[in-house]
VMD Tcl script that draws the C-alpha trace (Angstrom):
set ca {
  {52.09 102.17 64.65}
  {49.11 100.29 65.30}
  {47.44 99.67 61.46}
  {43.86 99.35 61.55}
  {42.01 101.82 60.10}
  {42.43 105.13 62.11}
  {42.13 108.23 60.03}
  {40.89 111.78 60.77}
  {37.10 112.28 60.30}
  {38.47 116.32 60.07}
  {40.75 117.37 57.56}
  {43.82 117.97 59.48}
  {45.22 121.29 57.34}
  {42.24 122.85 57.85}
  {41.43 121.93 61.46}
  {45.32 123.08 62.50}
  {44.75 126.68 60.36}
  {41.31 127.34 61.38}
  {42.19 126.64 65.12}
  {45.90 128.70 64.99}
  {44.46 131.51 63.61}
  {41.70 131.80 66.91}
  {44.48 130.61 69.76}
  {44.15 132.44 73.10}
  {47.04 133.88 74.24}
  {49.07 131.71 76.35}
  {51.10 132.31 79.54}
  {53.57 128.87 79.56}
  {56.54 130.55 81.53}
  {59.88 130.53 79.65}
  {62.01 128.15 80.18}
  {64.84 130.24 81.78}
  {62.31 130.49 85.09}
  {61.57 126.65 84.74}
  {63.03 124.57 87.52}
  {65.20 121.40 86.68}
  {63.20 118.12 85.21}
  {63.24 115.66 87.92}
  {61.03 112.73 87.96}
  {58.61 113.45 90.41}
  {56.23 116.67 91.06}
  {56.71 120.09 90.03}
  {53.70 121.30 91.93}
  {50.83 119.61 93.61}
  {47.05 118.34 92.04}
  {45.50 116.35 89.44}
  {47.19 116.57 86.13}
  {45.61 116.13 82.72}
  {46.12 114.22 80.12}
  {44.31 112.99 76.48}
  {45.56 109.54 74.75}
  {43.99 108.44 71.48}
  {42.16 105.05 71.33}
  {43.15 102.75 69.25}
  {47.17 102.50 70.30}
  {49.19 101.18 72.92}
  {46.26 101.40 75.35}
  {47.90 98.41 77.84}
  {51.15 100.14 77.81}
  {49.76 103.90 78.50}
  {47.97 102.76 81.30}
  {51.23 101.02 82.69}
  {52.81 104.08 82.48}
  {50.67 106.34 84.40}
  {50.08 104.22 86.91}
  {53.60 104.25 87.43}
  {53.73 108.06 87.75}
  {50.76 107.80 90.05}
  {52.27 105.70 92.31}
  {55.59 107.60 92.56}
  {53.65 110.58 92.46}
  {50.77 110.73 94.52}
  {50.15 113.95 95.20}
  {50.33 115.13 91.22}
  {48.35 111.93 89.66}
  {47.57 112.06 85.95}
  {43.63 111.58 85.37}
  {44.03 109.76 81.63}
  {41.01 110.08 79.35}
  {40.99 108.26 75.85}
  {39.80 110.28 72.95}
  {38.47 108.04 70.12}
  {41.38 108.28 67.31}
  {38.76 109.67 64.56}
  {38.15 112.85 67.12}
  {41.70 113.16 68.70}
  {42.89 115.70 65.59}
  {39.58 118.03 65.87}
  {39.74 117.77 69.47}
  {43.02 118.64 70.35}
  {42.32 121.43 67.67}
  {39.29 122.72 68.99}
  {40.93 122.88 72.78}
  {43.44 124.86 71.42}
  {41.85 127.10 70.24}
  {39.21 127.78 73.29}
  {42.00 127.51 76.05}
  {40.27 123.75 77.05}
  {43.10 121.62 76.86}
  {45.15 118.74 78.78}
  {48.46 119.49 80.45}
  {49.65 116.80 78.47}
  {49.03 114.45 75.92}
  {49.80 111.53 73.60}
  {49.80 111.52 70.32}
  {50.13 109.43 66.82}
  {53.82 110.29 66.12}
  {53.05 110.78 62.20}
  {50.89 113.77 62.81}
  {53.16 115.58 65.17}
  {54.82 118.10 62.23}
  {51.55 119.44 61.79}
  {51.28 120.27 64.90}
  {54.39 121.92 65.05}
  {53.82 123.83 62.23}
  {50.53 125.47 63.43}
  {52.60 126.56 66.55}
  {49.90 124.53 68.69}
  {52.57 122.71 70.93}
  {54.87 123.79 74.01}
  {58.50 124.05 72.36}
  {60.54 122.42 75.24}
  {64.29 122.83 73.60}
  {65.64 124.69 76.46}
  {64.36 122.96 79.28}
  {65.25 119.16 77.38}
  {68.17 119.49 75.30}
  {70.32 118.78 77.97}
  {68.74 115.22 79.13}
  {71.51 112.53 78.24}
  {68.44 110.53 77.56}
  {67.95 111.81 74.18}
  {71.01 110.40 72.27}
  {69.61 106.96 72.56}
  {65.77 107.81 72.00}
  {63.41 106.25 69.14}
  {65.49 108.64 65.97}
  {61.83 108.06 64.54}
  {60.64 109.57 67.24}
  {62.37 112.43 67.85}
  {62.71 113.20 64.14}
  {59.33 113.94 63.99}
  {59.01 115.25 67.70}
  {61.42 118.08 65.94}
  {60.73 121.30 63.37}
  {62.99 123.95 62.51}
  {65.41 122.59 65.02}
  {62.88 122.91 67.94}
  {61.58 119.90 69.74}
  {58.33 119.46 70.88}
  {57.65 116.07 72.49}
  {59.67 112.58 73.90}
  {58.43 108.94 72.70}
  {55.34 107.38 74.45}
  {55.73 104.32 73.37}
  {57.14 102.38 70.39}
  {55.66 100.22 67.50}
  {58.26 98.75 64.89}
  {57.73 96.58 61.92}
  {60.00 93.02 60.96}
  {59.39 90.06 59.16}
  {57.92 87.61 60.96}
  {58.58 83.91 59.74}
  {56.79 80.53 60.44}
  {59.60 78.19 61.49}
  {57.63 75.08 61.79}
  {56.66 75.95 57.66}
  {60.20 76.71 57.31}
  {60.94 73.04 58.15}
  {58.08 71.76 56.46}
  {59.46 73.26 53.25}
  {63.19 71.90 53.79}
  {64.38 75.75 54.75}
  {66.45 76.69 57.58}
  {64.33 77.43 60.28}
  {66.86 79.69 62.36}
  {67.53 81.88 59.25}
  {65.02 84.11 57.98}
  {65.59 85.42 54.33}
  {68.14 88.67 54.23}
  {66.84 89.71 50.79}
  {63.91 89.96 48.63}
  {65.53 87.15 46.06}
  {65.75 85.15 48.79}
  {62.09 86.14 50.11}
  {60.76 85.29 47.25}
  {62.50 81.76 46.62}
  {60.92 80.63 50.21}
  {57.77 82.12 49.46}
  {57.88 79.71 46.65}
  {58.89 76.82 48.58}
  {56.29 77.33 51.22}
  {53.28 77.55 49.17}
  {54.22 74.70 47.27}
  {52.81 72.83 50.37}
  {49.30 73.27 49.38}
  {46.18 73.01 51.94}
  {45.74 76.49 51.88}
  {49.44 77.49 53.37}
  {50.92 80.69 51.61}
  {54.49 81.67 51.71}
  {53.64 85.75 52.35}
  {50.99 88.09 52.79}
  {50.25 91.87 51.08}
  {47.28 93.96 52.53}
  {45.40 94.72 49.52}
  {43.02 97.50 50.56}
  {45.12 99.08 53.88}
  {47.79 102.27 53.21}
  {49.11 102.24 56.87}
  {49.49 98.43 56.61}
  {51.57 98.89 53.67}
  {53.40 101.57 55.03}
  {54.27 99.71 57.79}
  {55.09 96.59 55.94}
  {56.03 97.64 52.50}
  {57.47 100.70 52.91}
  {60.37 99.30 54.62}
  {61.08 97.20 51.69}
  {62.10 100.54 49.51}
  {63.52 102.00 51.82}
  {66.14 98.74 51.99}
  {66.80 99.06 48.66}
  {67.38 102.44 48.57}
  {64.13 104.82 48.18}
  {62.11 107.62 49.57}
  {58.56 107.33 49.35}
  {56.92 110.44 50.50}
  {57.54 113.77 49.32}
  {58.37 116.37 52.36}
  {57.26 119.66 51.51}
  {56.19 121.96 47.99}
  {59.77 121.18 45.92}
  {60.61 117.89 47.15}
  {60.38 114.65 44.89}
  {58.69 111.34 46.11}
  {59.12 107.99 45.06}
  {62.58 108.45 43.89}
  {65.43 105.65 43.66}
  {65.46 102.48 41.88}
  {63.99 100.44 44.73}
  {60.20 101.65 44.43}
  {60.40 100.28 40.53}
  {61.89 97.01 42.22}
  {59.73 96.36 44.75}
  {56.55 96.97 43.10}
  {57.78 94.56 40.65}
  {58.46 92.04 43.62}
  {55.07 92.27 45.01}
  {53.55 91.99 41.58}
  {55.30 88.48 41.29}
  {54.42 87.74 44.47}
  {50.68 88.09 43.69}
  {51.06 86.51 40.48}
  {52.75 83.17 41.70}
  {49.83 82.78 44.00}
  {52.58 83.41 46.90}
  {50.07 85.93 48.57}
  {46.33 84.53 49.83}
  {43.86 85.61 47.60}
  {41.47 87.28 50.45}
  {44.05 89.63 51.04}
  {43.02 91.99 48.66}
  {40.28 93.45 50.61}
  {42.16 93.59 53.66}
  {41.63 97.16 55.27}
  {43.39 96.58 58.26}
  {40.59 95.18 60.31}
  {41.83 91.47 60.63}
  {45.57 92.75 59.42}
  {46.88 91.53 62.92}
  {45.19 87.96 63.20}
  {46.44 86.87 59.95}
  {50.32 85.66 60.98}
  {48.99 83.87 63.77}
  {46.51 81.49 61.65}
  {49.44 79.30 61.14}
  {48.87 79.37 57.41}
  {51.41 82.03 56.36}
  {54.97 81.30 56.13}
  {56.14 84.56 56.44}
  {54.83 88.24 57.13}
  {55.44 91.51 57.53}
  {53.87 93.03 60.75}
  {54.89 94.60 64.30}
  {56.19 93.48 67.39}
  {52.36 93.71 69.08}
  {52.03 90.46 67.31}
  {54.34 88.08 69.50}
  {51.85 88.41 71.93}
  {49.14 87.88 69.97}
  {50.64 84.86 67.85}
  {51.01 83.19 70.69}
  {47.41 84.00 72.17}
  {46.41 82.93 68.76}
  {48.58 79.68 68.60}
  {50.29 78.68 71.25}
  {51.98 75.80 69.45}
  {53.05 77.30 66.71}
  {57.23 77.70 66.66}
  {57.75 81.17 64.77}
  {60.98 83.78 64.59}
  {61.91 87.44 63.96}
  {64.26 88.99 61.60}
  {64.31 92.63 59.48}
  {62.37 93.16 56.38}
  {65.12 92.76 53.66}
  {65.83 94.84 50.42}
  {67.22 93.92 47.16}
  {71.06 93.59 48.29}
  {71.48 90.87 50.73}
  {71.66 92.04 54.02}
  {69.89 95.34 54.07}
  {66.95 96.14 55.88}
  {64.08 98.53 57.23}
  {61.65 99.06 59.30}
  {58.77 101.59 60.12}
  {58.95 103.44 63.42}
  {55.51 104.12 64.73}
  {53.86 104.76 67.86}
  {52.90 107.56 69.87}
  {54.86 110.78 71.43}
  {53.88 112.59 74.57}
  {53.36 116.55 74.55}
  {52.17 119.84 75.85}
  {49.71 121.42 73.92}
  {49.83 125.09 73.88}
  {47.78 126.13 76.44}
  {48.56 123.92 79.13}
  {49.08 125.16 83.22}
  {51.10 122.71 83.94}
  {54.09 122.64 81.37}
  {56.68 122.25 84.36}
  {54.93 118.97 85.41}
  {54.16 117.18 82.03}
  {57.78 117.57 81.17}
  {59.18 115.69 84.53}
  {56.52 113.25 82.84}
  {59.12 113.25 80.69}
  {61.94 112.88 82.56}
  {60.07 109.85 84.23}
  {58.86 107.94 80.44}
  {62.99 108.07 79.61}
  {64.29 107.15 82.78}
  {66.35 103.79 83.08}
  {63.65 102.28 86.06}
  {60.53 103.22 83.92}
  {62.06 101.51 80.76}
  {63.33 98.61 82.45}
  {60.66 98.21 85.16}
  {57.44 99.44 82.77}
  {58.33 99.29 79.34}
  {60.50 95.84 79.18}
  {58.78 94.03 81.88}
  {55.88 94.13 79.82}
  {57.87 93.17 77.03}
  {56.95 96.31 75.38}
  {59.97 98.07 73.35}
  {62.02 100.00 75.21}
  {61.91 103.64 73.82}
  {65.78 104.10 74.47}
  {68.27 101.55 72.34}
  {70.53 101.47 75.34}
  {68.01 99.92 77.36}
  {67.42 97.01 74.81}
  {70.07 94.95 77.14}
  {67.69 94.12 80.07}
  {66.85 91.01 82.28}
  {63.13 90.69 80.64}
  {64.39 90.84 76.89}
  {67.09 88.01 77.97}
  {64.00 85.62 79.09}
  {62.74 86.36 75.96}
  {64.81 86.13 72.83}
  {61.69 86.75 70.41}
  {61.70 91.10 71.57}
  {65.34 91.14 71.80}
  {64.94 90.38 68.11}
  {62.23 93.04 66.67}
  {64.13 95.36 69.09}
  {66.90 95.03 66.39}
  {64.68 97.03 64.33}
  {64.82 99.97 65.76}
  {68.49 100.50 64.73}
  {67.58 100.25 60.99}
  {63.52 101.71 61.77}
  {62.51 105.48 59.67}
  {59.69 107.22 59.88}
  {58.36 109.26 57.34}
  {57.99 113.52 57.63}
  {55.69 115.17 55.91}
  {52.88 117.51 56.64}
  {50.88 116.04 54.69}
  {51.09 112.19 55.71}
  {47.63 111.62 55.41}
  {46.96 112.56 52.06}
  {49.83 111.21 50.33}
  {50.16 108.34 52.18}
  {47.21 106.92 54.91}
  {43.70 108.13 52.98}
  {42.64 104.99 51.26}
  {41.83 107.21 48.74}
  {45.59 108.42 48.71}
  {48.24 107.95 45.65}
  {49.88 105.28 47.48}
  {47.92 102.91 48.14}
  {46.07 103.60 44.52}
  {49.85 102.98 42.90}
  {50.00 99.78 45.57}
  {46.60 98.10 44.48}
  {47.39 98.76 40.68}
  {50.90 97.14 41.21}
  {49.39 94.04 42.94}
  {46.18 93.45 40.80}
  {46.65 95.16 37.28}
  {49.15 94.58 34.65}
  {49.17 98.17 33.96}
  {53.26 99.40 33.14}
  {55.25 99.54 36.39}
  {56.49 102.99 35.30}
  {53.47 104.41 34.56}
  {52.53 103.57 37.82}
  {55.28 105.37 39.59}
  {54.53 108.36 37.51}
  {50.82 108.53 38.08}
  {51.52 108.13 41.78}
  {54.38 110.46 41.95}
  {52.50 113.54 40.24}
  {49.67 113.11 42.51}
  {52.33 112.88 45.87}
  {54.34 116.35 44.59}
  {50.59 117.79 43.88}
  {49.18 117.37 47.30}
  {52.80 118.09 49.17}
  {52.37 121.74 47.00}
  {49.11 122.61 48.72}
  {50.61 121.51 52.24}
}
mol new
graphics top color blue
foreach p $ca { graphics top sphere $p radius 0.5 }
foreach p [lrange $ca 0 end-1] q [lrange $ca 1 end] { graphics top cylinder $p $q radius 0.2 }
display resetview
């Protein structure tokens, strides 16, 4: 999940009913005619396919050069949508019949999709693929609806707690042992600040939902909560663990553990922050070992899981992008051998690993490139304990910065307004908008 700002300019209900209720009809053969998923060509000439800006653009572009070179005579022609377009777009080409064979798309919007009956259901022609066992649970969790699925991962984006080792030492901590709960997160925090010149021991996005999500979410979900509310009926924010960690992150504030310019971070300059060298530990994703290292080459840092309340539990957020066949598409045999290829053991060890991206399958963690490098063998570890949330309405309830959870965030962080109160405001305003869904 790739957290700067990248929300809908269209409201996505709307867009999906408006757009269902005008689909052409469709002629995608059934998949009782459909020949076996191989990894190569189904037929021959230029395939389609749409990919929002804004993600895993490096990785994408791997990909389908891959399939281009395997597969010359079927090449995928790749055109980036901007991410504030990609909903109404992929909408709108419903609707008049103009869409891609295939596409990618931000896994957190997929049930919506689903719902509106705007992608190819693929069940019969992938439920079969041995593949599948040991794909992204995130993904396919939300790649699924009413026990159909719809889509394979893309490409994977996890979230861990990354930890400043040469602070560690500085501050008389261990620096090959990362903090396995929040008591523990908290003492280090502690101890790390206390070194003055500007050095904090954590970091909270103040004015970013999806960094929070990503970062914060896991936390409650350690210790035992469910944040979002899945449909008209269902309760959000439930379990003992949203009342703790809200209280956590309000100490954290308080102490001064947290820099003070953090509260108006929106997401824009969420990813350049761990790298500074002045934060002792952070919650982000695994595109930032890359980056930290651009950033600072010197600096010594480590992985481990974002921790809950009991020692040794953790969470992360499972983000990123699945691939899919709108409904619509000519070339439904072909996209899903594009499939076949993305899952594949050469294309994750070969594409995916050697580019020290995340593997999509957690059988093909244990791979030559993640051995060299000991730094994505450990964020990898997230994906064992990694949710993702389903809902059809994400976006309200969760990613509009106007949303109820980053309101009950900010007014945990910066307020001294009852915890409780807090959770209830935010709570009636999540079961409100998951009734309208």
């Amino acid at each position: 999940m790739r957290i700067r700002p990248r929300w809908p300019v269209l409201a996505i209900a709307a867009t999906l009913v408006v757009s269902a209720c005008s689909q052409p009809s469709t002629t995608t053969p059934p998949a009782s005619t459909a020949k076996a998923a191989t990894t190569s060509c189904a037929s021959s000439g230029e395939l389609s396919m749409w990919e929002r800006s804004g993600g895993n653009k490096g990785m994408v572009d791997a990909l389908v050069e891959a399939w281009n070179t395997k597969n010359p005579t079927c090449k995928i022609k790749l055109t980036y949508i901007p991410h504030t377009e990609m909903v109404g777009k992929i909408a709108q080409g419903i609707a008049s019949g103009e869409v891609p064979d295939l596409m990618g798309m931000d896994l957190i919007y997929a049930p919506q999709f689903e719902k509106a009956q705007q992608l190819v259901d693929i069940t019969d022609r992938i439920k079969g693929w041995s593949e599948l066992s040991t794909a992204s649970k995130g993904h396919m969790t939300v790649a699924t609806f009413e026990e159909k699925l719809y889509g394979v991962p893309l490409y994977a984006d996890v979230s861990a707690l990354f930890y400043n080792k040469d602070l560690f030492q500085r501050a008389g901590l261990d620096p090959n042992k990362p903090p396995t709960s929040l008591a523990e997160l908290r003492e280090f925090a502690g101890k790390i600040t206390a070194l003055g010149g500007g050095i904090k021991g954590y970091y909270l996005p103040g004015n970013c939902a999806g960094c929070n999500i990503f970062t914060v979410g896991p936390l409650m979900w350690a210790s035992g909560a469910k944040i979002e509310a899945k449909d008209a009926g269902d309760e959000p924010l439930t379990g003992d663990g949203v009342k703790q960690v809200l209280e956590f992150t309000r100490e954290m504030v308080k102490s001064k553990n947290v820099p003070d310019g953090a509260r108006t971070e929106n997401g824009e300059t969420f990813h350049l922050q761990f790298g500074s060298g002045k934060l002792g530990m952070m919650g982000t994703g695994n595109f930032n070992i890359t980056l930290a290292r651009e950033q600072n080459p010197n600096m010594k840092f480590g992985i481990g899981l974002l921790p809950g309340m009991t020692p040794g539990s953790s969470a992360s957020f499972i983000g990123g992008d699945l691939v899919v066949i709108p409904k619509g598409s000519k070339r439904v045999d072909d996209s899903v051998n594009f499939m076949k290829f993305l899952l594949s053991d050469d294309v994750q060890v070969e594409v995916y690993a050697k580019l020290l991206n995340l593997t999509t399958r957690s059988d093909m963690v244990n791979n030559k490139y993640f051995q060299a490098e000991p730094l994505v063998q450990d964020v990898a570890k997230a994906l064992a304990v990694g949710q993702t949330p389903y809902t059809l309405t994400f976006f309200e309830q969760i990613n509009s910065p106007q949303g109820p959870w980053l309101q009950m965030l900010q007014k945990a962080y910066y307020t001294d307004e009852p915890i409780d109160k807090i959770i209830t405001d935010a709570k009636a305003a999540m079961k409100s908008i998951a009734a309208t869904g």
